[in-house]
N, C-alpha and C positions, 0 to 999 in steps of 0.2 A: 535817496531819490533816484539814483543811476536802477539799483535795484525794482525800483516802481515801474520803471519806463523800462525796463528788459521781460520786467513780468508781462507790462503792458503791448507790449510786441508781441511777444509770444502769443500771450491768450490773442493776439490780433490774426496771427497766423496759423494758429490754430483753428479756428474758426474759417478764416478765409480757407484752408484747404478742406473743414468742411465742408463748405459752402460749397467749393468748385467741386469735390465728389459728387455733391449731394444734388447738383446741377446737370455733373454728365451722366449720373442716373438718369433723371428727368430728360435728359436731351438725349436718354437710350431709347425708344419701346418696348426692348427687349425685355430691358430691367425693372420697370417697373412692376410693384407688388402685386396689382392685380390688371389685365387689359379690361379698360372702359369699353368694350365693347359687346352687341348681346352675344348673352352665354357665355361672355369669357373667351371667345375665338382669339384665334390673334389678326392683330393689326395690322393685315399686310400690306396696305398703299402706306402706312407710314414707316415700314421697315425698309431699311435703305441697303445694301449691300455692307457698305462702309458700318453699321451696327456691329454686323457680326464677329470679328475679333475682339475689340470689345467685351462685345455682352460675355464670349467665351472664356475671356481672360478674367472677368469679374466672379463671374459664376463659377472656374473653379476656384478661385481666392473664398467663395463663399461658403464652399461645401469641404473646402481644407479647414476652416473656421470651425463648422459643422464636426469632421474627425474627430478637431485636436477636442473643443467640449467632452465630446463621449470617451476618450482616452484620458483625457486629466478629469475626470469626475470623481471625485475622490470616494465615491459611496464602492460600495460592493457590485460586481457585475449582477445587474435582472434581467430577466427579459425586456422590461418595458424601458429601462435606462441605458441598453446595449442597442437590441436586435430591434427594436421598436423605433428607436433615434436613429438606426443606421437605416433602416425606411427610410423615415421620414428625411434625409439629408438629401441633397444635393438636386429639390425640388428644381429651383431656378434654373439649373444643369441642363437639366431633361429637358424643359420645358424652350432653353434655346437650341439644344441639342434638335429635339423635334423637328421643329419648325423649318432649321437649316437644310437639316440631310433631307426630310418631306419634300423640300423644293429642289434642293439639289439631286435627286431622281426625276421630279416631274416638273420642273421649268429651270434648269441649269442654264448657265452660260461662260464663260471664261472666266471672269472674274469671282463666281460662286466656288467654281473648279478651282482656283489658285487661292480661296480663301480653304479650301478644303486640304488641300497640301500642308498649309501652316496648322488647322486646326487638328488632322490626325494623329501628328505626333506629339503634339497639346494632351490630344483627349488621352494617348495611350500611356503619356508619361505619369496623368491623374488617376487613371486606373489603378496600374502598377504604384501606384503611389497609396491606393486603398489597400489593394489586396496582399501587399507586402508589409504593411504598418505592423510592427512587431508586437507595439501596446493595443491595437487595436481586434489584432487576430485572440490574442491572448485574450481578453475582454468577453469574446466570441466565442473562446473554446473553453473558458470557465463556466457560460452559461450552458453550453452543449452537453459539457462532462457533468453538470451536476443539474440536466431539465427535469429529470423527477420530484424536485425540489420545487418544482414551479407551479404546477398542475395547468399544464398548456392543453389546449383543444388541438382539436385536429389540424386547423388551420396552421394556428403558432407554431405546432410543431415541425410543419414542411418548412414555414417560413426559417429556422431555428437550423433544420437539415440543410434546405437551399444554401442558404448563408454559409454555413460551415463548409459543405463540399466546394462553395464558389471559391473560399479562402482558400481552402487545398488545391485545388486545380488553380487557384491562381499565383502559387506557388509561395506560398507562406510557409511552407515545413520547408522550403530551400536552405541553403546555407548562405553567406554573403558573395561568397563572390559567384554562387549560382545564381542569387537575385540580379543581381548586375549582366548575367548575361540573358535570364530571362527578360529585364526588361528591354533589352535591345535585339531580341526576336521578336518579341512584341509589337515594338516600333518601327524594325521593321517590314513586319508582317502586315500592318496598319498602310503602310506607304504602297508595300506592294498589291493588296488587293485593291486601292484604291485607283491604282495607275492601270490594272487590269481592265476594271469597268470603263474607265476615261478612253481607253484607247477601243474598246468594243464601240462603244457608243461615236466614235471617233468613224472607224470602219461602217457602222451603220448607216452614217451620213453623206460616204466619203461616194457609194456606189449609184451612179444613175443608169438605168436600162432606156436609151433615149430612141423612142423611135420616130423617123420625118416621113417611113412610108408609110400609107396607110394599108398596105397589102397583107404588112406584119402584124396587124391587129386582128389577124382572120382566128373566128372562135371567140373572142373574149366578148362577154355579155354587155350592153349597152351603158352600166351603170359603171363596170370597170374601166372600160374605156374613157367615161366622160370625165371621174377619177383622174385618170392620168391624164386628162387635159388641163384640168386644173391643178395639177402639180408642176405640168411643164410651165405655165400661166404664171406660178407662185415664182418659178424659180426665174423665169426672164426669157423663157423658150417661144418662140414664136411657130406657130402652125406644125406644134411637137404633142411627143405622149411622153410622159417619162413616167417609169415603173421604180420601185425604191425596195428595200429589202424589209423595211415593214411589212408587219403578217396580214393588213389587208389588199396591200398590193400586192405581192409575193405571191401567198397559197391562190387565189384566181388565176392567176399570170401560170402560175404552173399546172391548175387546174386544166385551163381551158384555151390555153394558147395551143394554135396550128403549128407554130414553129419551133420547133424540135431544137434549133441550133439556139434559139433566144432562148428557151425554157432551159437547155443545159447551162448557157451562160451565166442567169439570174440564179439559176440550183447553185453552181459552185462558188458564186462571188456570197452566197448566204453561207454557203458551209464554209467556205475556207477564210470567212471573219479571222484577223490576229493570226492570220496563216501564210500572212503575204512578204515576209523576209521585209518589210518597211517600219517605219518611223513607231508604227500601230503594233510591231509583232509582239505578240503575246509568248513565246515559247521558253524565252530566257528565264520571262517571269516565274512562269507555271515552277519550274526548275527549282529557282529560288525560292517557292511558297510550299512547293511540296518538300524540300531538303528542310526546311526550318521547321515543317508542324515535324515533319519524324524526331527532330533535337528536340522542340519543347516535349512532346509524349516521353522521349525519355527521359527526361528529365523528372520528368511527375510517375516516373514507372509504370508506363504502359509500353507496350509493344511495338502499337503502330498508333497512328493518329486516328484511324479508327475504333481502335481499341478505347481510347482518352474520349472523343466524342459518344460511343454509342453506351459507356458505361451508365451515362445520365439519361439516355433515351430509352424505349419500352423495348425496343431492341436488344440492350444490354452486351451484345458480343456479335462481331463479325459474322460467326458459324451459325446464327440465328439468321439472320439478314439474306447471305446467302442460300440456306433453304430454302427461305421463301420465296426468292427471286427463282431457283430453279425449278420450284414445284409449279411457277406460271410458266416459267422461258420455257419447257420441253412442247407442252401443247399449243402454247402460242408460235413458235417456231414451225412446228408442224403446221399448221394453218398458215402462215406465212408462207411457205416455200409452197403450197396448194395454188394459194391467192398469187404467187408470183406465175406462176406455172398458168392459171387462167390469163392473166395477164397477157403473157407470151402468147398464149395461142388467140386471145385477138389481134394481137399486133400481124403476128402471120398471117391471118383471114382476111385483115386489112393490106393484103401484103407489105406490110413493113419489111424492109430486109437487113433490120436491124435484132441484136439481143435489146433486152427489156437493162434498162439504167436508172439507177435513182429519181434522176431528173422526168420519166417515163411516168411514176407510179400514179402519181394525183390523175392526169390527164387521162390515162387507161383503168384507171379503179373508178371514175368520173362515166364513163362509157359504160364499163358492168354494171353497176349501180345503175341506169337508167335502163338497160338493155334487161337487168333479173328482174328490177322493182320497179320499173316504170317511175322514176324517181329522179328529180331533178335538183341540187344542189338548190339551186339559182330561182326555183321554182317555190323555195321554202320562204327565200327572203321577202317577199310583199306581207307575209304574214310574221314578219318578225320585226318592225316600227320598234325603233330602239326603247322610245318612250312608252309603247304598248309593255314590253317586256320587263321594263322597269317596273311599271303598273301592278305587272302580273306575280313580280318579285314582293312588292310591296302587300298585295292579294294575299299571298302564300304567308309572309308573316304575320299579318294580321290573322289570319283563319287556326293557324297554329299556335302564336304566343298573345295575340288582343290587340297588338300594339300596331299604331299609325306613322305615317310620316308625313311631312306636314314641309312644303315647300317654302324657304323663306325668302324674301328679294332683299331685305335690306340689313343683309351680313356680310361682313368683309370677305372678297374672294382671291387668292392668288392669281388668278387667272384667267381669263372671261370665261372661259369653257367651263371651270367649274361652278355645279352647280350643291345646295344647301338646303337642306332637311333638317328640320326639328323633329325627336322619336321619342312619341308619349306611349306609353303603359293603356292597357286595358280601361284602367278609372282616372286616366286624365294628366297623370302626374309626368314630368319631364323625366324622360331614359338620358337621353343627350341629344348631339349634334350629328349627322353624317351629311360628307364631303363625295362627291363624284363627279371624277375627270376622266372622261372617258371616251376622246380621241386622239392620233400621233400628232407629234409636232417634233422636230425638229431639236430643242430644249427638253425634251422625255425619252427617259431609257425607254427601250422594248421590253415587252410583257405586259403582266398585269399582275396589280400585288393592292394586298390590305396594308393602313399601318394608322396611328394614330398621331395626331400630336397633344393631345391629352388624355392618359389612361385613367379606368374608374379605379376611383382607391378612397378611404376615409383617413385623407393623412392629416397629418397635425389635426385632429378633430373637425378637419373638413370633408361634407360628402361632396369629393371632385367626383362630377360627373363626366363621362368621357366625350371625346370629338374622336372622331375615326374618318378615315378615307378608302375609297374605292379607286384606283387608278388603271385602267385600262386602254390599250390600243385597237379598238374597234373601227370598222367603217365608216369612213365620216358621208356627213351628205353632199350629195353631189348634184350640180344642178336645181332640177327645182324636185327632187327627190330627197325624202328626207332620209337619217341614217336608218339600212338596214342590214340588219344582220343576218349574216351565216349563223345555221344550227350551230354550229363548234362556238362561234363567238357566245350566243345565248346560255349554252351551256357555260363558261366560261364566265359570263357575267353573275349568273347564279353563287358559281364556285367563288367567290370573290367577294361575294353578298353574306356566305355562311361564314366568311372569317372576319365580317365589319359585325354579326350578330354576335357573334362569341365577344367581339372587344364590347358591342352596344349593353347588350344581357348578363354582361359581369356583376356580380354583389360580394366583392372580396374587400376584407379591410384594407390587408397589406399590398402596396405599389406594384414589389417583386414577383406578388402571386399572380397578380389581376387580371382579367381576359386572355388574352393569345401567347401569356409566359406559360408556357406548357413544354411538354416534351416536345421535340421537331417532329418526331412521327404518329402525334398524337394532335398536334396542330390542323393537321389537315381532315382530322375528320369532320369539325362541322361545317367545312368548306365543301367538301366532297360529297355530304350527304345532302347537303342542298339540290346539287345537280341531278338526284336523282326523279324532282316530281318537275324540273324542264318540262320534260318529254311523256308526262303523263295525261293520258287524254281530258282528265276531267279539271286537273288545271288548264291544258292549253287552250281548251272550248275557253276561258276567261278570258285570255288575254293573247293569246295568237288572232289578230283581224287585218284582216286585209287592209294597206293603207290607204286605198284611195276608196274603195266601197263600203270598208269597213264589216264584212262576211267574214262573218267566222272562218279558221280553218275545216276546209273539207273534211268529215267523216272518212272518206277517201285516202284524203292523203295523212292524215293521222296513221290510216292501218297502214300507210306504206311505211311509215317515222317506225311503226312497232314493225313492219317485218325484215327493213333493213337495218334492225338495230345490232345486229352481231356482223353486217358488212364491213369489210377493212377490220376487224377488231384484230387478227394477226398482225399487220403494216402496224397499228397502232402501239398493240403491245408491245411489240418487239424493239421498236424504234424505241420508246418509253424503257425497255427494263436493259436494253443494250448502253442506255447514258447511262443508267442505275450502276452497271455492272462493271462502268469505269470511272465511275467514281470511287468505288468502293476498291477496285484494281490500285488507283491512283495511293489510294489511302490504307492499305493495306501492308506498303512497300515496309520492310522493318530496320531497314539499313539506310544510313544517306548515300546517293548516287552523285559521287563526282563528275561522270559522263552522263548524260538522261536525253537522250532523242527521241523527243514527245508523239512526232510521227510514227516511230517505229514501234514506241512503245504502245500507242491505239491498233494498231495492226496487230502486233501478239493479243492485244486483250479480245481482237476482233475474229480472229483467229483460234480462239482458246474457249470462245463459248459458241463458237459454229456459225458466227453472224454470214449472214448470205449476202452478197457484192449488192444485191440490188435495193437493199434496205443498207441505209447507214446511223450512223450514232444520230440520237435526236440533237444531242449538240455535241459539236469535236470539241474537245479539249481547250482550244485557243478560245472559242466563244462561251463556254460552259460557262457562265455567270454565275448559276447558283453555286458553284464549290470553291470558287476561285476570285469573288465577288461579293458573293450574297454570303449568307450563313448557314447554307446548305451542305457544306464538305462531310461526308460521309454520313450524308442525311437525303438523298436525293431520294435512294428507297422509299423513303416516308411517303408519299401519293400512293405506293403499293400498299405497304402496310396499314394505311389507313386505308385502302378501298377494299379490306377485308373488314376494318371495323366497320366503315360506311354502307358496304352491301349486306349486312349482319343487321344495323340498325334501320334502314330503312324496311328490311322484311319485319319489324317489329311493329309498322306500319300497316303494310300489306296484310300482317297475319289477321287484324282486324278486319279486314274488306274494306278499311276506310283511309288513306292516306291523309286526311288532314286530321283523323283523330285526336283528341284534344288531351285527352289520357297522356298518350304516350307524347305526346308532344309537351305538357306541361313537364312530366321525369326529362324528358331530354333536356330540358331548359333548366329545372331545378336540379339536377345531377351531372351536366356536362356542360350547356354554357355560362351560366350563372357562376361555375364552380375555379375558372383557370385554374392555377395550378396547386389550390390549397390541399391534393391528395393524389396518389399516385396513380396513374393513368386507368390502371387495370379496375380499382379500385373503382373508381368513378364510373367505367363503365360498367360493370358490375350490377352497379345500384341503381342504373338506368335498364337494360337488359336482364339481369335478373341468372346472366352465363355471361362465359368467355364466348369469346366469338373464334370461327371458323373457317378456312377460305374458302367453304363447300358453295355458298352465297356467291361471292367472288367467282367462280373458276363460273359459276353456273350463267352469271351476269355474262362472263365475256362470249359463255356460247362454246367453253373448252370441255365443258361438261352437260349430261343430261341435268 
């Protein structure tokens, strides 16, 4: 009887702690199997902060689950029972993983940021927890050493490669007590990039340019100013302007401000972000991120941390990278020190009795450009209706791949700003979901970036369709003005558009492959190639219209758009390949440095490729996000190297007389976006193009050559 009533307990408490599992699933959002909501979006008024450690701490218990199955599977290593189940793992993961860091770039707040502390060294301990698994590399490298065995396609067999190189580079051939110090460079590699971004994003917020006279607003165009009235308005400022280091208050402010001492003030509090000896400084970090990748590359026997990074990229080697960088730097350079030199001599004409300063350049390359091309920044924006330009993006893909998008109102949104697209196919059929957020706040890193929180893939025998986002810091509207854009912004919104099609027009089985898992420097080509029909006359007659008449852009001012298209391209370049050139400086180091003074070290790099005082790094070091931040670190080149393949393929375009050709636009989709990364870059493009590409295109585009 005792025995009855001990069973009967048991089974009592067994159940009751299913129960209470089986409860705080249900009383997760995160966790549940599938979100009841359309399309499968997630759920985000019912996502509470308090979810996310949680969902985190479930979901990797779940995808440890996942491992140990594929390692204690008693059969013989397959592909479909290895490489196939290690896809398909760790769904749940991703799927809160997504969700969290998506927000925590584009609506952060302290409490998101301190879940993030705990959850980095979470995620990196589960990493290192895969890619170290002894049974489960072994499992991996049975299938690899015997894949002739299998008869894999093209796809299976990147996926097969991917997998394998991931396990070596993430340090599976180590010994024990090298895993043990790998995973604690890891870890804290994971805490220091993290504390980077926090403290940048920190400094972004921390800067106001407050002006009470109105004297100092002399020059700034009527929609800038009203801008910063409603900023000072937001913030609690009464009968003020306040200016912020946001790029649409910033580049105007330095564009078109009269005052020489405000315009250096705002230049150097943007540059010298993480540079300010405070709470925010970046410098120790850098220190500590660049001594640990040099330990981990040697560790996996590479040289330098560049070496380790670009072995997987189309790049392959340093000494490639730099080539290319100096086959632009020499004539870009030249044209910059010309464009400085024009410069200087209006400043003189104007008698300025000053030399020409970084902080100078916008405001007086702003005067040429008006003064060569009769050409007015400020003068473009009535025809660039944020929402025309959208129109005109949506235009462009339709006429190229068939496909629509389709505004929805009643899908959950993080953020009232954002807004929601359904994207059907030519014959009707559901592509997926995209997300666009696309003004600053406060809660949002700077920039502008693609990213998904659902990728296409056909996992576990499902066709997941993807959700992607667009997050950008453009002009907001001001007044009873609606948002308009700078030419740079339009472009930039396009560029950002080609990397949500590459995640939307994906048709890859495997997760790993799928949309934008590409090489870094092979990423940015269909972002890049977007940008180039912006500015082409027979799109912009569509969707450039005046916002209050709604008249086309001028015939006029079109041909001004094509004749000052090679203007500033030196300031542009140079700025652009001099952050390239220290990143790669950064990442090149092959020793650890016990001493490292970050300043001094941007001065020899600045010093060593001829940079000229009055152009500086597009971003110093303290603020460089993408290398120190992002997953850019010896990948920053990639925008170059891709705008050799992107000016190569858009002439594939041109060479027909037709720019929206259906031809070549159908191969670009069925050979490069459709394709992620089921085959090696070159490859792919290849079978789109028909040659390698050249930077004869490139050099011709920037106007450095005939």
């Amino acid at each position: 009887m005792k025995k009855l009533i001990l069973y009967s307990v048991l089974v009592l408490t067994f159940f009751s702690a299913c129960n209470q599992k089986e409860k705080t699933m249900n009383d997760n959002p995160l966790l549940v199997d599938k979100f009841d909501t359309p399309f499968e979006v997630p759920p985000f008024s019912k996502i509470m902060n308090k979810h996310y450690l949680p969902a985190f701490k479930d979901a990797v218990k779940v995808q440890k689950e996942e491992i140990d199955a594929i390692v204690n599977n008693s059969e013989e290593p397959t592909f479909e029972n290895t490489l196939v189940a290690l896809d398909n793992s760790g769904e749940l993961l991703t799927r809160v993983s997504n969700i969290f860091f998506n927000l925590k770039s584009a609506d952060t707040n302290d409490s998101i940021n301190q879940i993030a502390k705990e959850v980095s060294p979470l995620l990196s301990q589960h990493r290192d927890d895969i890619a170290l698994n002894e049974g489960l590399f072994k499992r991996v490298k049975a299938v690899y050493d015997t894949q002739a065995d299998f008869n894999l396609n093209t796809e299976q067999k990147m996926l097969l490669k991917k997998v394998y190189e991931n396990f070596v580079r993430g340090g599976a051939n180590l010994s024990g007590t090298q895993k043990e110090r790998f995973r604690e460079i890891n870890k804290k590699l994971s805490m220091l990039t993290l504390k980077f971004g926090e403290n940048l994003l920190n400094e972004n917020n921390a800067f106001e340019l407050i002006i009470d006279n109105e004297a100092d607003l002399a020059g700034l165009p009527d929609a800038v100013i009203s801008g910063a009235k409603e900023t000072a308005e937001a913030k609690g400022y009464k009968d003020k302007w306040v200016f912020t280091l946001q790029k649409p208050s910033l580049i105007p402010f330095l564009t078109y401000s009269e005052k020489r001492p405000l315009r250096e003030q705002i230049y150097k509090a943007y540059i010298n972000r993480g540079d300010n000896n405070n709470e925010n400084d970046n410098k120790d970090i850098i220190k500590q991120i660049v001594n640990l990748r040099i330990e981990k590359a040697h560790m996996l026997g590479f040289k330098t941390h560049a070496d380790f990074i670009l072995d997987k990229n189309m790049a392959k080697t340093p000494e490639n990278v730099f080539a290319l960088m100096n086959k632009v730097w020499e004539p870009a350079l030249k044209t910059a020190k010309q464009e400085a030199a024009d410069i200087q001599t209006m400043i003189n004409k104007e008698d300025g009795n000053f030399t020409l300063e970084p902080w100078d350049w916008w405001y007086y390359s702003e005067k040429i450009r008006k003064e060569r091309y009769d050409l007015d920044e400020e003068a473009l924006r009535p025809y660039f209706k944020l929402e025309n330009v959208r129109k005109g993006m949506f235009l462009l893909a339709n006429k190229l791949y068939g496909i629509t998008f389709t505004p929805l109102k009643d899908v959950p949104v993080y953020h009232k700003d954002a807004l929601v697209f359904e994207v059907k196919d030519a014959n009707g059929s559901h592509i997926g979901i995209y997300y666009a957020d696309y003004f600053p706040r406060e809660s949002k890193r700077g920039g502008a970036w693609m990213t998904s929180f659902t990728k296409q893939s056909h996992i576990n025998e499902k066709d997941v369709k993807p959700i992607v986002m667009n997050v950008t810091n453009f002009s907001k509207p001001t007044g009873d003005k609606p948002a308009l854009l700078s030419f740079e912004e339009v472009e930039t919104m396009f560029h950002e558009f080609g990397h949500a099609l590459h995640g939307l027009l994906s048709e890859c089985t495997y997760n790993t492959l799928s949309g934008t898992s590409v090489a870094r420097d092979f990423v940015e080509l269909p972002s890049q190639v977007m940008e180039n029909w912006a500015s082409e006359p027979e799109l912009l007659k569509l969707y450039a219209k005046h916002y209050e008449t709604g008249d086309v852009i001028p015939a006029a001012l079109i041909e001004k758009i094509k004749n000052s298209r090679h203007f500033n391209q030196g300031f542009i370049t140079v700025e652009y390949t001099a952050a390239a050139f220290l990143d790669m400086y950064w990442h090149t180091i092959s020793e650890k440095q016990d001493s490292l003074d970050v300043d001094k070290f941007e001065n020899e790099v600045a010093k060593k490729i001829g940079l000229i005082p009055e152009i500086e790094f597009r971003y110093r070091s303290t603020n460089f996000a993408h290398i120190f931040s992002g997953g850019y670190s010896s990948g920053y080149y990639g925008y170059q190297w891709a705008a050799v393949l992107d000016a190569d393929a858009f002439a594939a375009y041109k060479e027909t007389g037709d720019i929206f050709n259906k031809d070549v636009a159908t191969s670009f989709r069925n050979n490069i976006l459709s394709k992620g990364g089921t085959d090696e870059p070159m490859n792919l493009y290849i079978k789109f193009r028909g040659k390698k590409p050249t930077p004869d295109a490139l050099l011709k585009r920037l106007g450095f050559s005939e």
